[in-house]
PQR file with spaces between the fields and no chain letter, atoms N, CA, C, O and H, PARSE charges and radii, in Angstrom:
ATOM       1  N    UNK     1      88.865  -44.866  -12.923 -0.4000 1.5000
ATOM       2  CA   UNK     1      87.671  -45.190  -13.688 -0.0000 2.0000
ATOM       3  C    UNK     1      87.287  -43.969  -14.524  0.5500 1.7000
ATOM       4  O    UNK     1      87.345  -42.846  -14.024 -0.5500 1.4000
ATOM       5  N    UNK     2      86.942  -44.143  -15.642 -0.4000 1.5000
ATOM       6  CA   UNK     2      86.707  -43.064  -16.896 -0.0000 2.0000
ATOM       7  C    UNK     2      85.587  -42.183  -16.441  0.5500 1.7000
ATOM       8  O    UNK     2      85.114  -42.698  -15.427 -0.5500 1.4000
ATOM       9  H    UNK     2      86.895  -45.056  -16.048  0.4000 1.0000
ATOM      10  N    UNK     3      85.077  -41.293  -16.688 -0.4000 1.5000
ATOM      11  CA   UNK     3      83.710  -40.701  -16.423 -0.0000 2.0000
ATOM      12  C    UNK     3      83.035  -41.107  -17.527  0.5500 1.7000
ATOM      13  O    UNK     3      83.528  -41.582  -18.550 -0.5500 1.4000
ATOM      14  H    UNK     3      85.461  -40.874  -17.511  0.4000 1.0000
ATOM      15  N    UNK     4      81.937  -40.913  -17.299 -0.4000 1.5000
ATOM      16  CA   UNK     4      80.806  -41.804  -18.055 -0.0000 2.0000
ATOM      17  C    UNK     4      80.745  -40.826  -19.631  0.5500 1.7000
ATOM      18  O    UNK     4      80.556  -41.405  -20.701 -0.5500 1.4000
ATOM      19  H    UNK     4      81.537  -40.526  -16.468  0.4000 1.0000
ATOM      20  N    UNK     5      80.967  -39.053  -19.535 -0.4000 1.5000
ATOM      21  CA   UNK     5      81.193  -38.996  -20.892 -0.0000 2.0000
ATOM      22  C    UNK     5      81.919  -39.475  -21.914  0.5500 1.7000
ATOM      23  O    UNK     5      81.672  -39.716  -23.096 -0.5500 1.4000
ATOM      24  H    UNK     5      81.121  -38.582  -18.666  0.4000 1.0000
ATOM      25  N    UNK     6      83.595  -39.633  -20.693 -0.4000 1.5000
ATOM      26  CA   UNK     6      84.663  -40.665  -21.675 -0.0000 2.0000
ATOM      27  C    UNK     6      84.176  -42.102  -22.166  0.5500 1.7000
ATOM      28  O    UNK     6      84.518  -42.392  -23.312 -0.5500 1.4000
ATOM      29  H    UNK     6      83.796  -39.437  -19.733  0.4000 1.0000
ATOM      30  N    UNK     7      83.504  -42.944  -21.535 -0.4000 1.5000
ATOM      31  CA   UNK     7      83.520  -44.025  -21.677 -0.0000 2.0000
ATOM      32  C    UNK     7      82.157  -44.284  -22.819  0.5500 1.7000
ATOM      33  O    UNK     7      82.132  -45.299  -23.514 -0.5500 1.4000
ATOM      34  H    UNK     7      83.226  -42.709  -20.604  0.4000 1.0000
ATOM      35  N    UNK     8      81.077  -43.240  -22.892 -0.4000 1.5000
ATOM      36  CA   UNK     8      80.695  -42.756  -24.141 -0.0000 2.0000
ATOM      37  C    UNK     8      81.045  -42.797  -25.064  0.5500 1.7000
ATOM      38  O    UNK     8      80.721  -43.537  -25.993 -0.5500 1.4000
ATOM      39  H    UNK     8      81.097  -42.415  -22.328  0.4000 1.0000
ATOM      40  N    UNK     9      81.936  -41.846  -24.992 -0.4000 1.5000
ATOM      41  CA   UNK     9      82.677  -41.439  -26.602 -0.0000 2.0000
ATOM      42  C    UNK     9      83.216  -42.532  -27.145  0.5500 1.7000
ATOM      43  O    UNK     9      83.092  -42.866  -28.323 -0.5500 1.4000
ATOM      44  H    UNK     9      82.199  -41.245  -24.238  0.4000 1.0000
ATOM      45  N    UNK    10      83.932  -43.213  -26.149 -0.4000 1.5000
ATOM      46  CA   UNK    10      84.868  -44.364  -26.544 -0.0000 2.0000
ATOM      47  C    UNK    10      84.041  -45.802  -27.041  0.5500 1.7000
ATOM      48  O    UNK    10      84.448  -46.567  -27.915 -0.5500 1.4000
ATOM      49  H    UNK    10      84.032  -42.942  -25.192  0.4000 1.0000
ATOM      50  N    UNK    11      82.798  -45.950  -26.261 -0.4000 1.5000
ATOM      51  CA   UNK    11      81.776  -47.000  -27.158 -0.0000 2.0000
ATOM      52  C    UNK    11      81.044  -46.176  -28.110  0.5500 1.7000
ATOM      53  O    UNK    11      80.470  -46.928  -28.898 -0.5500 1.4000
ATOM      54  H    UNK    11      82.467  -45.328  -25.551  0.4000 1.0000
ATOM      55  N    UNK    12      80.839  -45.060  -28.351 -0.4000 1.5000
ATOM      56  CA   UNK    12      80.472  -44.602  -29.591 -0.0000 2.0000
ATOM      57  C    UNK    12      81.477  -44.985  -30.679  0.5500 1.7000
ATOM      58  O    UNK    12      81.169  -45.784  -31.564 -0.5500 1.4000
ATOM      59  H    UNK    12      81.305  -44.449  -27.712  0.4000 1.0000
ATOM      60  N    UNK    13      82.639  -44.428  -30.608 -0.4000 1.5000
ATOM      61  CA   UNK    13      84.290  -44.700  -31.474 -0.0000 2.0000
ATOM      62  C    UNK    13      83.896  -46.157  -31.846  0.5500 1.7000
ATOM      63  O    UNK    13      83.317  -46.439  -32.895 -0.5500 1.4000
ATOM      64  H    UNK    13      82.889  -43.780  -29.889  0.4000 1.0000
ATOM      65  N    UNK    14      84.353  -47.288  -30.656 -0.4000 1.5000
ATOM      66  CA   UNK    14      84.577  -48.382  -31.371 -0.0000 2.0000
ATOM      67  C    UNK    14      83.665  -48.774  -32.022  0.5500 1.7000
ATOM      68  O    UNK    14      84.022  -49.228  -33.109 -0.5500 1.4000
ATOM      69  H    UNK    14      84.823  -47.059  -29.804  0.4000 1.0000
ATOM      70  N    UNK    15      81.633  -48.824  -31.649 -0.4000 1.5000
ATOM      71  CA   UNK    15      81.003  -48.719  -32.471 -0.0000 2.0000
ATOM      72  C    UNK    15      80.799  -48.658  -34.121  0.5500 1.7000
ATOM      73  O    UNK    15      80.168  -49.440  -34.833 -0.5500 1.4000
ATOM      74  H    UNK    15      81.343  -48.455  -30.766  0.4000 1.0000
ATOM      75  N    UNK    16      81.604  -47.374  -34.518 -0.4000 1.5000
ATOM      76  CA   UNK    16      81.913  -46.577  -35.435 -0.0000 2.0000
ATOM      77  C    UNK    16      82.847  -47.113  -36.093  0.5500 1.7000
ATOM      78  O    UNK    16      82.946  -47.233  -37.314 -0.5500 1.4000
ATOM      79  H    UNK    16      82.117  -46.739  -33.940  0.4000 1.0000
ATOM      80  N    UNK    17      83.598  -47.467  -35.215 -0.4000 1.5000
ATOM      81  CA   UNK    17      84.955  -48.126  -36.275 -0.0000 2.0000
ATOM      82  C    UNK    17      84.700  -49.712  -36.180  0.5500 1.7000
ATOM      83  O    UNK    17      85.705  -50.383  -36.416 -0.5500 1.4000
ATOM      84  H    UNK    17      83.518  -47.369  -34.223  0.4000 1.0000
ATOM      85  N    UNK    18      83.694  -50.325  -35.917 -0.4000 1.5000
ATOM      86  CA   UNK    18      83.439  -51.201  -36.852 -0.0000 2.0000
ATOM      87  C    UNK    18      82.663  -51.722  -37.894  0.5500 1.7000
ATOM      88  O    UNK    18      82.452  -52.808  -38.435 -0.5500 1.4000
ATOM      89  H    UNK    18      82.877  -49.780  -35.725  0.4000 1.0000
ATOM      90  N    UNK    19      82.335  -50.625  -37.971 -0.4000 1.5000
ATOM      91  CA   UNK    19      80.717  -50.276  -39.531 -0.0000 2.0000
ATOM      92  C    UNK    19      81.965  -49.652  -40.282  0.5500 1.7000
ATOM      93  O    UNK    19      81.584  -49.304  -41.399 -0.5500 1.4000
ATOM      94  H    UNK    19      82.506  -49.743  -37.531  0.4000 1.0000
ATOM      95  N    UNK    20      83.334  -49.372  -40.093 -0.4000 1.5000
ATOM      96  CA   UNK    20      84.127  -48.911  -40.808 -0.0000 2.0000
ATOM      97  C    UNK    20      84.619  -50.088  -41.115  0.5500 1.7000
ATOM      98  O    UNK    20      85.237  -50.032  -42.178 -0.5500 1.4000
ATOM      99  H    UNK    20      83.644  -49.655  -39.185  0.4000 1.0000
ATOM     100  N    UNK    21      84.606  -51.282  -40.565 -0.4000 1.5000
ATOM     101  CA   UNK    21      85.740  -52.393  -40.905 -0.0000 2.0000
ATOM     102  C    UNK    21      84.803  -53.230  -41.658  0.5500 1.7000
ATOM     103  O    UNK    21      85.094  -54.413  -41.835 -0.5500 1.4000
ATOM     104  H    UNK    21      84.104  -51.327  -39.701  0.4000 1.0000
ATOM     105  N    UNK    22      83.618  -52.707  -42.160 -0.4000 1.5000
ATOM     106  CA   UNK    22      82.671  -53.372  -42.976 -0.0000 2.0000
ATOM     107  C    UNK    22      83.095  -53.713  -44.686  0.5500 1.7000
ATOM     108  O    UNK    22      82.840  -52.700  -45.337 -0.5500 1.4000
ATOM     109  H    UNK    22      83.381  -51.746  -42.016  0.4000 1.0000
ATOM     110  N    UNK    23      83.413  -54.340  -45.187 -0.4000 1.5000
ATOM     111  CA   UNK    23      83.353  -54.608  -46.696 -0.0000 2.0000
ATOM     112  C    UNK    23      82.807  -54.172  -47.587  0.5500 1.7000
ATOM     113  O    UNK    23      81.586  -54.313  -47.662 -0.5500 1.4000
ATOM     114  H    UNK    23      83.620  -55.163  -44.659  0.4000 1.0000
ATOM     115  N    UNK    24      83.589  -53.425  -48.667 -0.4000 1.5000
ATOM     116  CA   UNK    24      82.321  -53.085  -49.603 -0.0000 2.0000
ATOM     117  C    UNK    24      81.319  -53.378  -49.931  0.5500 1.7000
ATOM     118  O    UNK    24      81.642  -54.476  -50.385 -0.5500 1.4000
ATOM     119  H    UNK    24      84.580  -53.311  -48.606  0.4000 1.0000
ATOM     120  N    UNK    25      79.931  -53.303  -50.160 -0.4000 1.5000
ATOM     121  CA   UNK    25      79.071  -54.346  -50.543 -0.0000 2.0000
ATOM     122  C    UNK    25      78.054  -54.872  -49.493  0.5500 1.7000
ATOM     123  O    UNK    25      76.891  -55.120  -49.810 -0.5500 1.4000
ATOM     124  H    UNK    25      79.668  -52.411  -49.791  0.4000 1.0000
ATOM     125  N    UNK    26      78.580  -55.050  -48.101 -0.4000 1.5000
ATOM     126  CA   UNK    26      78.304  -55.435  -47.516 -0.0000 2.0000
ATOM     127  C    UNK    26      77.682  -54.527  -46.763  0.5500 1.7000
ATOM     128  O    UNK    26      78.350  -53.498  -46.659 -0.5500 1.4000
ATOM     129  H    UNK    26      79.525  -54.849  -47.844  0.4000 1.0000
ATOM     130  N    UNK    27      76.534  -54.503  -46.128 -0.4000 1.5000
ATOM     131  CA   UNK    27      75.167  -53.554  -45.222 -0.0000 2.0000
ATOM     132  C    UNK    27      75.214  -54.813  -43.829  0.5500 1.7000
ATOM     133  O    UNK    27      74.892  -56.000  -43.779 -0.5500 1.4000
ATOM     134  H    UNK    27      75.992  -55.338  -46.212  0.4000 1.0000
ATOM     135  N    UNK    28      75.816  -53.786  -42.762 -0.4000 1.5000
ATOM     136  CA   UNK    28      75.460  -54.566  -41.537 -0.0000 2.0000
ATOM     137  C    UNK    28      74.574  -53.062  -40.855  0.5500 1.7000
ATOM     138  O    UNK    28      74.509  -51.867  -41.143 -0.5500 1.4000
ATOM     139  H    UNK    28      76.078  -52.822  -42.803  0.4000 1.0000
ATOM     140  N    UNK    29      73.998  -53.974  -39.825 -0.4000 1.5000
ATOM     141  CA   UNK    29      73.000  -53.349  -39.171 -0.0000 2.0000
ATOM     142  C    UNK    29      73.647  -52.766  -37.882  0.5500 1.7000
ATOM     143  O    UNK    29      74.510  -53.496  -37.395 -0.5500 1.4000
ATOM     144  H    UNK    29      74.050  -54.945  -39.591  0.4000 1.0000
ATOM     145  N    UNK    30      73.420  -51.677  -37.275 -0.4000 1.5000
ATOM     146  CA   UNK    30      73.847  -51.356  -36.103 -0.0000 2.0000
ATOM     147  C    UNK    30      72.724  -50.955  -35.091  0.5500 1.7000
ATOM     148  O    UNK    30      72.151  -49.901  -35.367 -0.5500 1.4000
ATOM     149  H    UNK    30      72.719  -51.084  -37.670  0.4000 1.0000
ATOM     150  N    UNK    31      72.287  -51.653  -33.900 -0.4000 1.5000
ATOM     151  CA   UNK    31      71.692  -51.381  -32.890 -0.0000 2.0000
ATOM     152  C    UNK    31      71.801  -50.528  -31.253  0.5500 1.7000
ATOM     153  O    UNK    31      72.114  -51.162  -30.246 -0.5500 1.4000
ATOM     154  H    UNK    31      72.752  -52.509  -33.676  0.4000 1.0000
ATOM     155  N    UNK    32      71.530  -49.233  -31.223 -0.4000 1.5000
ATOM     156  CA   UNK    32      72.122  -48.686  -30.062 -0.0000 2.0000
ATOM     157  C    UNK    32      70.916  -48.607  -28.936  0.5500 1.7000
ATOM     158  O    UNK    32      69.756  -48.319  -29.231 -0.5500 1.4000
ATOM     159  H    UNK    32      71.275  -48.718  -32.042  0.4000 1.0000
ATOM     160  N    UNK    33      71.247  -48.826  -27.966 -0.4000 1.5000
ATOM     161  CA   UNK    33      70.423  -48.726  -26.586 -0.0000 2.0000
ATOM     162  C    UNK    33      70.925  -48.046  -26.211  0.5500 1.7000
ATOM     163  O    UNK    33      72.150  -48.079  -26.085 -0.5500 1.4000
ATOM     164  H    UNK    33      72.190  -49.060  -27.727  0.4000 1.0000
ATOM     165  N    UNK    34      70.137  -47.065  -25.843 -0.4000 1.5000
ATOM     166  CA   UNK    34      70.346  -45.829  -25.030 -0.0000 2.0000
ATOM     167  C    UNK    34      69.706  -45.720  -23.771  0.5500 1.7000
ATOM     168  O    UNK    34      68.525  -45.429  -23.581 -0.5500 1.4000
ATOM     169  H    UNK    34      69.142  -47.038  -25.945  0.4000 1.0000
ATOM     170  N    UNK    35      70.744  -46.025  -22.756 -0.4000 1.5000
ATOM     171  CA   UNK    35      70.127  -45.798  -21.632 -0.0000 2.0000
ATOM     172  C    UNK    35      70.341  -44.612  -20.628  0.5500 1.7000
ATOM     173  O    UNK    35      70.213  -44.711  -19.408 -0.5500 1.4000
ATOM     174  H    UNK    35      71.703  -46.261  -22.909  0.4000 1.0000
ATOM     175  N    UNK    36      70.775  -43.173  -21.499 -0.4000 1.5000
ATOM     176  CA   UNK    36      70.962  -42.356  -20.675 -0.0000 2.0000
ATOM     177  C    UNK    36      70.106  -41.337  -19.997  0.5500 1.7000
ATOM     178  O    UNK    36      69.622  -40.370  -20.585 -0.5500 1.4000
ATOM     179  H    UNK    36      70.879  -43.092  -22.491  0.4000 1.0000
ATOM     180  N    UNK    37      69.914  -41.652  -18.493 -0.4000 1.5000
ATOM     181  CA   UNK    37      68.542  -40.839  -18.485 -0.0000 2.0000
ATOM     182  C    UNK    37      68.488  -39.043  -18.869  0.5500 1.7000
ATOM     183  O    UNK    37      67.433  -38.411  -18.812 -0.5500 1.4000
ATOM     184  H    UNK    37      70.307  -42.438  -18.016  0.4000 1.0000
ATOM     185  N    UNK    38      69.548  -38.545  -19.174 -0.4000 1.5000
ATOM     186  CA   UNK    38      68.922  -36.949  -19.894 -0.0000 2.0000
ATOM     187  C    UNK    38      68.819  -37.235  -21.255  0.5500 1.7000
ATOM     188  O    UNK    38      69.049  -36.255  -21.964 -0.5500 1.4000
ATOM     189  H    UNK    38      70.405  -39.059  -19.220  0.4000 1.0000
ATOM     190  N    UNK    39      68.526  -38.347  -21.891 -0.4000 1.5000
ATOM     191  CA   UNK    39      68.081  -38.370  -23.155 -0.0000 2.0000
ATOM     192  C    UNK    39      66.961  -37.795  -23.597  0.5500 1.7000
ATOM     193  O    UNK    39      65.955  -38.124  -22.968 -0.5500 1.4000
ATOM     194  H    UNK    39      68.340  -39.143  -21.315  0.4000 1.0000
ATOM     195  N    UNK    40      66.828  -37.144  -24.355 -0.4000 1.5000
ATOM     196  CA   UNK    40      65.249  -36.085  -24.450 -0.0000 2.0000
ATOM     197  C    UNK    40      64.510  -37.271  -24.066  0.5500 1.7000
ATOM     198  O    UNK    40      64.147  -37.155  -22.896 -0.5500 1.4000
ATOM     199  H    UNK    40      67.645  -36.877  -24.867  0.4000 1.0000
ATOM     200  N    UNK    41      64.105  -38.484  -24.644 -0.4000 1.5000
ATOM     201  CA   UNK    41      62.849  -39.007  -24.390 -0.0000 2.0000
ATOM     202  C    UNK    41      63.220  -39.790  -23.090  0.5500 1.7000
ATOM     203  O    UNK    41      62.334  -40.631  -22.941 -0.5500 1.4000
ATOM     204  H    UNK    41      64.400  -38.578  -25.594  0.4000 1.0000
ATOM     205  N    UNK    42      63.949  -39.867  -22.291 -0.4000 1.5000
ATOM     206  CA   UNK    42      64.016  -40.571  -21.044 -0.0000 2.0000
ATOM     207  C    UNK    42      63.976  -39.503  -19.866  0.5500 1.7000
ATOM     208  O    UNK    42      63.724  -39.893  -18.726 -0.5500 1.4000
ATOM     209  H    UNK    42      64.669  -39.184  -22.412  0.4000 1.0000
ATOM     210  N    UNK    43      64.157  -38.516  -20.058 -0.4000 1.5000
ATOM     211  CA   UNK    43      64.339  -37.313  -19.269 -0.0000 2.0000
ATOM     212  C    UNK    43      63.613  -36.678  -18.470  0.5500 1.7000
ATOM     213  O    UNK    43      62.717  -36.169  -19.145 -0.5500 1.4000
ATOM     214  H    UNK    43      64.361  -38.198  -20.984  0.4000 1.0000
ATOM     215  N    UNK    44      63.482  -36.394  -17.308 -0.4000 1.5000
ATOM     216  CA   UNK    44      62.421  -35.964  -17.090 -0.0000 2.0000
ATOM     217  C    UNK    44      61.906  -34.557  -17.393  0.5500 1.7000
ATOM     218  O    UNK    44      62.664  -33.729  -17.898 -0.5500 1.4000
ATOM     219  H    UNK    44      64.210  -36.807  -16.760  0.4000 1.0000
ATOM     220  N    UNK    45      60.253  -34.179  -17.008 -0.4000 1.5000
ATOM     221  CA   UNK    45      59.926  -33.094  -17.922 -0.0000 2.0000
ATOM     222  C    UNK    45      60.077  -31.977  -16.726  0.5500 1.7000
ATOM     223  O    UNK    45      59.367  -30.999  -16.961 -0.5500 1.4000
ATOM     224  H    UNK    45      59.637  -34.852  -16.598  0.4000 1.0000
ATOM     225  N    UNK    46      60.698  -31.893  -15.705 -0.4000 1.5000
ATOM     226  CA   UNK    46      60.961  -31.172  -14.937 -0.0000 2.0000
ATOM     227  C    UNK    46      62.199  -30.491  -15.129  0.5500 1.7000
ATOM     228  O    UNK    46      62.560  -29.577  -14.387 -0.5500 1.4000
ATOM     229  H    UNK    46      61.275  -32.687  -15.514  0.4000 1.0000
ATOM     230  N    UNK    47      62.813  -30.873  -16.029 -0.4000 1.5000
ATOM     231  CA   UNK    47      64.168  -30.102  -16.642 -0.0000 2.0000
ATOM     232  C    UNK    47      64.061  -29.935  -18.233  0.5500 1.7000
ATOM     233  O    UNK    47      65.077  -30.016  -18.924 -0.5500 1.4000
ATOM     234  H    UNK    47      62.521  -31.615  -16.632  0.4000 1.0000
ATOM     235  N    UNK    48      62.783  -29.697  -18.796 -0.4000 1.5000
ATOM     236  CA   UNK    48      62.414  -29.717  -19.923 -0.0000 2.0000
ATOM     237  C    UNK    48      63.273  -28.423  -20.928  0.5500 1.7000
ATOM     238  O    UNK    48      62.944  -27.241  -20.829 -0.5500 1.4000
ATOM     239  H    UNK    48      61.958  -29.632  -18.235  0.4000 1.0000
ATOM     240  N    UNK    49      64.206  -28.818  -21.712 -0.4000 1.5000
ATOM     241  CA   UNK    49      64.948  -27.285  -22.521 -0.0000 2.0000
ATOM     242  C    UNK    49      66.114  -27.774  -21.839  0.5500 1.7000
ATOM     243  O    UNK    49      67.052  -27.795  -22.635 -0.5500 1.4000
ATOM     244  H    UNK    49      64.474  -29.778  -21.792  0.4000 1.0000
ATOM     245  N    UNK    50      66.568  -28.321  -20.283 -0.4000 1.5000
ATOM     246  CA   UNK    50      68.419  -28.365  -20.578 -0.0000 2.0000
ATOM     247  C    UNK    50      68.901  -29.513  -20.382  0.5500 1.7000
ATOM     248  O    UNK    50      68.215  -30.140  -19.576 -0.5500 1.4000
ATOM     249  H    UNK    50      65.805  -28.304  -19.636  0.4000 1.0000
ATOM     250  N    UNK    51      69.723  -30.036  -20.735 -0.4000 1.5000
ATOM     251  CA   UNK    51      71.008  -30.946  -20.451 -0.0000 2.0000
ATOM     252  C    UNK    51      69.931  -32.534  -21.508  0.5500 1.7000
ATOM     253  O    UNK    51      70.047  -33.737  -21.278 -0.5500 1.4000
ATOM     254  H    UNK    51      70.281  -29.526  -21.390  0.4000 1.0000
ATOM     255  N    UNK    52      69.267  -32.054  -22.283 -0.4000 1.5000
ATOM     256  CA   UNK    52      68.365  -33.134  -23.358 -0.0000 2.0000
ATOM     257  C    UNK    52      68.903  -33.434  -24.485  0.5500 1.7000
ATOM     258  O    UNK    52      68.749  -32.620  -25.395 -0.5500 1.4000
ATOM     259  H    UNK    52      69.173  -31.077  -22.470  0.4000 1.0000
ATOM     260  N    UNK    53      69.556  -34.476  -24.708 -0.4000 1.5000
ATOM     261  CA   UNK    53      70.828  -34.811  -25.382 -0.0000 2.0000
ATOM     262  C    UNK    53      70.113  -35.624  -26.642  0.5500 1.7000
ATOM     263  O    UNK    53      69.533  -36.682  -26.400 -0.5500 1.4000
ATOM     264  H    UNK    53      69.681  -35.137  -23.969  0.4000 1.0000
ATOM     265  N    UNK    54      70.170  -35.122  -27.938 -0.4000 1.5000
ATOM     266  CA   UNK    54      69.504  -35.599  -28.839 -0.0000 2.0000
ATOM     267  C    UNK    54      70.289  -36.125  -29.431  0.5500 1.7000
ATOM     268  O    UNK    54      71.275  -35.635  -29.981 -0.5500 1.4000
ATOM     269  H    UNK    54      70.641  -34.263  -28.135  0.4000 1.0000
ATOM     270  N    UNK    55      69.802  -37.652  -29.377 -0.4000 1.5000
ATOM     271  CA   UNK    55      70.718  -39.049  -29.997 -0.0000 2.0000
ATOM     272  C    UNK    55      69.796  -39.200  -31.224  0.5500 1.7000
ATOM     273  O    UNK    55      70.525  -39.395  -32.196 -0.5500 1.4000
ATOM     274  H    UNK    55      69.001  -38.051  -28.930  0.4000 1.0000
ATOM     275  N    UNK    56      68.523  -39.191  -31.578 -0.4000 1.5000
ATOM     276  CA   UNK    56      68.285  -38.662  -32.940 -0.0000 2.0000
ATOM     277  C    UNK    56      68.928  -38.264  -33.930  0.5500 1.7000
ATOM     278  O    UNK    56      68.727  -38.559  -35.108 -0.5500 1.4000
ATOM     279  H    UNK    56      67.931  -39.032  -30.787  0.4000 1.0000
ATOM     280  N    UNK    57      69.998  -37.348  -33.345 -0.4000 1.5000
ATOM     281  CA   UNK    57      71.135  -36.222  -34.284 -0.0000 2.0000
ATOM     282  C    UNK    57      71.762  -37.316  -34.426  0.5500 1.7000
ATOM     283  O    UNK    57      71.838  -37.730  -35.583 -0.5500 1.4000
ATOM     284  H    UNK    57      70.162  -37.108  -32.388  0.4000 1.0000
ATOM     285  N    UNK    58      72.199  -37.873  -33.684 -0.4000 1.5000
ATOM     286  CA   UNK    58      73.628  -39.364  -33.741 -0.0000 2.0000
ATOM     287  C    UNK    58      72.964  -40.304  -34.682  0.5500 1.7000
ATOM     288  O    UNK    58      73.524  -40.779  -35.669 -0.5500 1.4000
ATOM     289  H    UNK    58      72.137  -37.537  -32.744  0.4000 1.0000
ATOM     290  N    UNK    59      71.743  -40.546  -34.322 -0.4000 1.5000
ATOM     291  CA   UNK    59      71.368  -41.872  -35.114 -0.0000 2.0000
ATOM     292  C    UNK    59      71.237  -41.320  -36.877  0.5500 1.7000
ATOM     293  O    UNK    59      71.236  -42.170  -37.767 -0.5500 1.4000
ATOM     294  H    UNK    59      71.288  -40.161  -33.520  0.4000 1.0000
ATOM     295  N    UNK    60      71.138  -39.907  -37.182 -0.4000 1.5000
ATOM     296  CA   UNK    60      70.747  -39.649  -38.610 -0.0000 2.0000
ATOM     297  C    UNK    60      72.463  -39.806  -39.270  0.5500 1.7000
ATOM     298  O    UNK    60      72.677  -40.265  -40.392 -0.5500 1.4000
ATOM     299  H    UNK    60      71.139  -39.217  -36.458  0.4000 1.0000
ATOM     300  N    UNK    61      73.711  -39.268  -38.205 -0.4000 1.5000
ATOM     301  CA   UNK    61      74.558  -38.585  -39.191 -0.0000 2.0000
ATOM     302  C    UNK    61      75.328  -40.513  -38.904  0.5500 1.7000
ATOM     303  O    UNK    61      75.998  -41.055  -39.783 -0.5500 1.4000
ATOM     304  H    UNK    61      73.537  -38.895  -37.293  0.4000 1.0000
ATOM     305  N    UNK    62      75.083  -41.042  -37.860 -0.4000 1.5000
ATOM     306  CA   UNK    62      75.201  -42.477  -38.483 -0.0000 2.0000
ATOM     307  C    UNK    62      75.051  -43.248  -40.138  0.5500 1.7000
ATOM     308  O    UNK    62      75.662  -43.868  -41.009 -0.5500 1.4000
ATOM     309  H    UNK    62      74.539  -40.602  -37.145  0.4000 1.0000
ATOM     310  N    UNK    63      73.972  -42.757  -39.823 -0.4000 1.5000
ATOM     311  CA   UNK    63      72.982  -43.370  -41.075 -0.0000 2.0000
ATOM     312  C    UNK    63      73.532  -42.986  -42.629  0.5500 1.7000
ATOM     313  O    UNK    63      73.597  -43.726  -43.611 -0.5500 1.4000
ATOM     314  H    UNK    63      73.476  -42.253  -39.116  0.4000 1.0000
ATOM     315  N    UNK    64      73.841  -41.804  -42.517 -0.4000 1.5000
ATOM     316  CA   UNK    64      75.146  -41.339  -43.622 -0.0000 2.0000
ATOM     317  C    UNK    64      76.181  -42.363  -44.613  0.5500 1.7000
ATOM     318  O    UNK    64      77.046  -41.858  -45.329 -0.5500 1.4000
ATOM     319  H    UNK    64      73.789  -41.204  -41.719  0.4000 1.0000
């Protein structure tokens, strides 16, 4: 069984490569749920400054 960073990356990838298999012209929408709890805003504030993984950054260079 993958570890959960691999299996990340790998639904990030296919994600990705199918806003790539998009048509010129064509604007599809992409929706991500994030359910990882060290996500800065899911995180708790008792580990406030480490392991706060800003999917913000992901969602802008998406948006590109």
């Amino acid at each position: 069984m993958p570890s959960k960073p691999i299996a990340l990356f790998a639904l990030l990838t296919w994600m990705v490569g199918g806003l790539a298999s998009a048509t010129a012209g064509e604007q599809e929408t992409l929706t991500v749920v994030v359910m990882d709890p060290l996500s800065k805003p899911l995180s708790c504030p008792c580990v406030e400054g480490y392991a706060q993984r800003e999917y913000k950054a992901l969602s802008a260079h998406l948006e590109k």
